[in-house]
Structures are given as structure tokens and as C-alpha cells.
C-alpha positions, 0 to 999 in steps of 0.5 A: 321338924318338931325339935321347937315342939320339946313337949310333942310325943313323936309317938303320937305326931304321925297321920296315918290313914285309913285307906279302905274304900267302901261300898256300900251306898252312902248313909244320910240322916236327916233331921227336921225342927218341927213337931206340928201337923203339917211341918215345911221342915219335915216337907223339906227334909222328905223331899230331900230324901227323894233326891239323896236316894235318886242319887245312890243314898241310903237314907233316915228321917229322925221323927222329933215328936216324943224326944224329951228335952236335953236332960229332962229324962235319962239317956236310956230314953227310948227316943234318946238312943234312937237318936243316938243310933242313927247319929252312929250309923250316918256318914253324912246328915242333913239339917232343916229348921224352920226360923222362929224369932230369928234363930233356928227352932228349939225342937232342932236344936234339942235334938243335937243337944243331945249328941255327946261329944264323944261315945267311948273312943267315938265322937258320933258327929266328928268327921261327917258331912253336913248340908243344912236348910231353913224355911221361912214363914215369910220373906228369905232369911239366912240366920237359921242356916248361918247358926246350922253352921256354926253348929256344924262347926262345933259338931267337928263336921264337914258342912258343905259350900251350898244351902238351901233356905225356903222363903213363904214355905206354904207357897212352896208346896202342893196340896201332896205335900211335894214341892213346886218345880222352881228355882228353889226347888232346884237349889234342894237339888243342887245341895243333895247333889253336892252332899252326896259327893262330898260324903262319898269323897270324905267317908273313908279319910279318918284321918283329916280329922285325927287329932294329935290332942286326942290320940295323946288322950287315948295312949293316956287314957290306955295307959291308965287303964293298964297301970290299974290293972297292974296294981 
């Protein structure tokens, strides 16, 4: 009933879904906070990716090394639309920055500073899934994964119940750069595990994230249009 909503547009009150089932193999960025030599980011992010396509996934590592800084640069930068393809292209990302000064990394967060809110009719991050990591040069923390979070949330994505943080990254991995079998270890699993679910489950509902505001912006933005090319 919306007769105390005097001002809703019925026409544009109704969910409709999208029912299609896809079949290809699930799409998974991944994105790191860290340009050194040697990043546990990056470490964490490749052994990520191991497990997302032992587990059916198709996977991207973004390489951060080049990407200029959120508006130093036009966004015709080569870099840019590098990103802005693969934020495009991903049905679900993963996350990983490595905590400095208590926050997450500023070479992550340029990168999702970046991200416009919306492309066209498109918003490139509305709607995907989304797992997030830390590491830690010293003892566990949670505060980079806490604002992962809030800025999942702010990107209008579905960030899943588990988390991984890595304490004394260097401990964690061995001279190949592949991670120690350990408890730590096993939660990386169980986050890419559940990841992979949840994109699989989500992928294909567009319309748990169809917003009566923006679909009454688009028959605006329509309508302007066609009034324009009236005149």
C-alpha cells in the first residue's frame, strides 16, 4: 500500500527481477595496498587467488605500481581505465591492505578513490560481492579490515560475514613466497571459500539492489533527453 507515500511514482514502485542464470565461472578482482618489492599484501592477494580458481573462479590482480594519485592525472590515464575495466568486468573483489598508522594503506585506498559512483547508468561496484584482508607487521589488528568495511559499504557491496587479518605477515610466508599451512592459513581458505558462494548466489539478482530513488532518476534523466530532442 503506498496511499500515505502521496508523492511515489507507481510507475516506478515496482522490483522486477532479473532471472537469468549465468554460467560462466564466477569473475573475482583482487586488489593489494602495496607498491614494495616484496608486499605480504600482494603475497596474500596471489595466494588468494590460488584457492578462488581452485574453487571455480576466474580471477584479476590489479598491479597498483603506476596508478597516479585521485585526481593528479586525467582519467584517460592508462592506469585509470585499467582499473576501471576491471571494477567493470568483476562480479565479486577481494580486498587486502596492509595496516600503517593504524588505518589501511593509502596506495588501496587511491585505488578505490578512483572508482566513480557511477559510469553512464552503471554504478561499477553496486551490487558486487566483497571479501577483505589485512596484514600486519606486528601483532593482530582489525582496524584495516573494519574500514574495508565501512568502505565496502559506501561502494553499495555485499561484504561477506568472515575476514581474514594476517599478524607478523613476514613470519607467514616462506622463502616462495607462498603461505605456511596454519590457522591463518585456513581462515584465507574459508573467506575465499565463502566468496565464492556468495558471488555465485548474488550475481545474478540485480534487483536486491534496484533503488526506487535511482530508477526515478533514470525515467528523469529519460525524460529530459526526449524533451530535447523535441525542441
Amino acid at each position: 500500500m503506498t496511499d500515505h507515500l502521496p508523492n511515489l511514482d507507481p510507475a516506478l514502485s515496482t522490483v522486477i527481477a532479473d532471472a537469468r542464470e549465468s554460467q560462466h565461472r564466477p569473475r573475482i578482482l583482487l586488489l593489494y595496498g602495496s607498491t614494495r618489492q616484496r608486499s605480504f599484501s600482494r603475497l596474500l592477494v596471489e595466494e588468494a587467488a590460488r584457492l578462488l580458481e581452485h574453487f571455480g573462479a576466474q580471477t584479476r590482480i590489479f598491479n597498483p605500481s603506476g596508478l597516479p594519485l585521485p585526481d593528479d592525472a586525467p582519467s584517460e590515464h592508462p592506469k585509470v581505465q585499467e582499473l576501471l575495466e576491471l571494477m567493470q568486468w568483476s562480479e565479486g573483489q577481494v580486498w587486502c591492505s596492509p595496516e600503517r598508522h593504524g588505518a589501511m594503506s593509502a596506495v588501496f585506498k587511491a585505488q578505490i578513490d578512483w572508482v566513480p559512483l557511477a559510469m553512464g547508468a552503471v554504478r561499477p561496484t553496486q551490487g558486487k560481492t566483497l571479501a577483505v584482508m589485512q596484514v600486519s607487521g606486528g601483532s593482530q589488528s582489525f582496524n584495516a579490515v573494519n574500514q574495508l568495511r565501512v568502505l565496502g559499504r559506501w561502494m553499495r557491496m555485499f561484504t561477506i560475514p568472515n575476514q581474514s587479518s594476517v599478524p607478523k605477515a613476514f613470519l607467514e610466508f616462506d622463502e616462495h613466497d607462498r603461505m605456511k599451512p596454519s590457522a591463518l592459513y585456513d581462515r584465507v581458505v574459508d573467506v575465499m571459500e565463502e566468496l565464492v558462494k556468495f558471488t555465485l548466489l548474488l550475481r545474478d539478482r540485480p534487483d536486491l539492489v534496484d533503488r526506487y530513488s535511482e530508477r526515478k532518476e533514470s525515467a528523469e534523466a529519460l525524460s529530459q533527453r526526449v524533451n530535447q530532442r523535441s525542441i
